[in-house]
N, C-alpha and C positions, 0 to 999 in steps of 0.2 A: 504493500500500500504506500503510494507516495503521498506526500503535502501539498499537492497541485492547488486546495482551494484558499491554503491558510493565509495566500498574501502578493499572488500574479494580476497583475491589472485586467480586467475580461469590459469586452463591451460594454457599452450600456445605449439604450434609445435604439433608431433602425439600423439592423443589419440590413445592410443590402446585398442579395444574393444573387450573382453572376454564375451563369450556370448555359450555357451556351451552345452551341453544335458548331459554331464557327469560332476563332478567336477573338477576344474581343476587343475593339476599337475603344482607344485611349478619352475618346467625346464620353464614354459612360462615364468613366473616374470624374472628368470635369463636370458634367450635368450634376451628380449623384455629390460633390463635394461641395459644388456654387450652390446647391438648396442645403446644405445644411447637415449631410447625411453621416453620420461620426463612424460610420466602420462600414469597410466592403470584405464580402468576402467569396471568392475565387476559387471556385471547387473543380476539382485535379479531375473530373471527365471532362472540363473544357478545355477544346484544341487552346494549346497554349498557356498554358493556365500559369507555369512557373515563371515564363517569363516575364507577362503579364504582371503577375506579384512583384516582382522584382523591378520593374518600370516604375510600379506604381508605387512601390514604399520607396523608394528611388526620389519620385515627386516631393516625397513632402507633405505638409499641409497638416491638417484638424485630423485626418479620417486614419484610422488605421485600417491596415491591408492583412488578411488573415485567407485565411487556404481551406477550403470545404471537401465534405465529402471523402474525409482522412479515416481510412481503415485499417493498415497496419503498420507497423514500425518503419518500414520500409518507404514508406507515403509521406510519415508524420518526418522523418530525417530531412525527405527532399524539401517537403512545404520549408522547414525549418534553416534548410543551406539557402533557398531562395528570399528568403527575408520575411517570412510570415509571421506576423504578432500576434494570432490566434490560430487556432486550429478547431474546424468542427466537425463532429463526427455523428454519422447516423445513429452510431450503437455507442455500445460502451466495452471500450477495446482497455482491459489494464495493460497490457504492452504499448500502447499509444499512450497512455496515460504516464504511466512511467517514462517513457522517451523524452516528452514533451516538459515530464518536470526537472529532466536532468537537464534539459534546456534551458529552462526559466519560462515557456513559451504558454499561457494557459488554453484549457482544453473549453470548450463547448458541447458534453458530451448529449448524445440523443437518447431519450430515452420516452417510454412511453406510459408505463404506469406505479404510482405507488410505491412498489417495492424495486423498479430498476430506477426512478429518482431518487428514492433515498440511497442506492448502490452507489450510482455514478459519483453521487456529492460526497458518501465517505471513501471511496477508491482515490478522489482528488479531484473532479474536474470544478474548475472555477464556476461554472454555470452549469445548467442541464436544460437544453432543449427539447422542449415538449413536444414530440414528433409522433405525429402529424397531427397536429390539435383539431384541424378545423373536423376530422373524421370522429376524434373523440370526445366533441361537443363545444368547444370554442373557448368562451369566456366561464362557462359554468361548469366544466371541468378544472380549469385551472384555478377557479373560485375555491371548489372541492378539494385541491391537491394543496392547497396553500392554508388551510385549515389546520392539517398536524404537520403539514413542512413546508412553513413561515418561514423558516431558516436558510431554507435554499434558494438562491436565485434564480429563479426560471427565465425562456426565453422559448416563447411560444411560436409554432415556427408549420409555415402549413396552413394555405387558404389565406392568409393575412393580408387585409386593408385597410386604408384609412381609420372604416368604424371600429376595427375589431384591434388595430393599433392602440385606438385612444380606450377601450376599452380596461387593453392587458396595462395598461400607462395604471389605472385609475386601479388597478387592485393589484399594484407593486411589484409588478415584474422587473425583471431587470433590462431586459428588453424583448426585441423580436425580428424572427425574420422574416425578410420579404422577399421572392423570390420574382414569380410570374405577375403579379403583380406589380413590380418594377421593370426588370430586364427581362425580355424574351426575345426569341429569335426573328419575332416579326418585327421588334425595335430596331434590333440590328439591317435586318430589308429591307425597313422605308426611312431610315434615318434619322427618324421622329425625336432625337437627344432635345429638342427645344418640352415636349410632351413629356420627357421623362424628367427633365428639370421639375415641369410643374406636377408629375405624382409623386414623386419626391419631398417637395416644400408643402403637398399638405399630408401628407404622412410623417414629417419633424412636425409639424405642426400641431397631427392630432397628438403626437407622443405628448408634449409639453403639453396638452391641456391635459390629457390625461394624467400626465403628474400631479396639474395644480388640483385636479379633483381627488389624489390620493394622500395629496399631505392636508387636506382640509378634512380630510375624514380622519387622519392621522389623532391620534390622543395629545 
């Protein structure tokens, strides 16, 4: 068991999930960082996907650049030579988990019910992405999960919009991600980076209200 969640910086607010059939074009990093968007993350079936990361934490800026779709040690070392500050994973790999903490790099791990979030968070992962929520009820599962573990950062992930952002905002997530709802392969075809600026700015946008309505219910 490593330390992975005792003290690695992990997202917070929209992830935004580049996931692609082509590589992707450096207009997303820009759109996706001009609205606002504090972390992108670049998951290893996209053509290109290392390089890309490495371009892009290269750039600079507010957002951090982290690596998706990380399932064994072999993936989580490459993400990690290419410059990745997070790592996400569909499951919950302790051999990625361990890699990533001999790194200093924190994990994202996926998990889906109960008893694999509370694993993921004591194996070490900085956060635990609730995969595929919108299948396993949305906001009112995560409502449920966060009843006896309050403790764990969640990061709801799967179907995510606008409403369902400002939702997971308002009952203290840590954050979430967003995938086809931001970037898809038909953004990449018509060029549309001026459209994905503005699904971007109001999805930072629904995050921050949905904060403000979580610290006002806050004690």
């Amino acid at each position: 068991m490593n330390a992975g969640n005792s003290g690695h910086a992990c997202p917070t607010g929209v992830v935004a999930i580049v996931r692609l059939n082509t590589a992707p074009p450096d207009e997303i990093r820009t759109a996706l960082v001009d609205a606002g968007v504090p972390a992108l993350e670049v998951t290893l079936t996209t053509p290109g996907a290392e390089a890309a990361i490495a371009r892009w934490r290269e750039s600079g800026g507010a957002a951090s650049v982290g690596a998706g779709t990380v399932r064994t040690p072999d993936e989580a070392r490459r993400a990690v030579r290419c410059g990745a500050q997070f790592l996400v994973t569909p499951t919950t790999s302790p051999a990625v988990l361990d890699l990533a903490g001999e790194a200093g790099v924190p994990v994202l791990c996926g998990a889906m019910t109960p008893t694999e979030i509370d694993t993921a968070w004591r194996l070490g992962a900085a956060a635990v992405k609730v995969f595929p929520v919108d299948a396993l009820g949305g906001a009112a599962y995560v409502r449920a999960v966060r009843a006896p573990l309050g403790d764990v950062p969640l990061v709801p992930t799967g179907g995510v919009d606008a409403r369902a952002t400002r939702a997971y905002a308002a009952l203290g997530c840590r954050a979430v991600g967003v995938g086809g709802h931001l970037v898809s392969d038909r953004l990449t075809a018509t060029g549309d980076f001026e459209g994905l600026r503005t699904r971007a700015a109001e999805l930072t946008a629904a995050w921050h209200a949905g904060g403000i309505e979580h610290a006002g219910e806050a004690p």
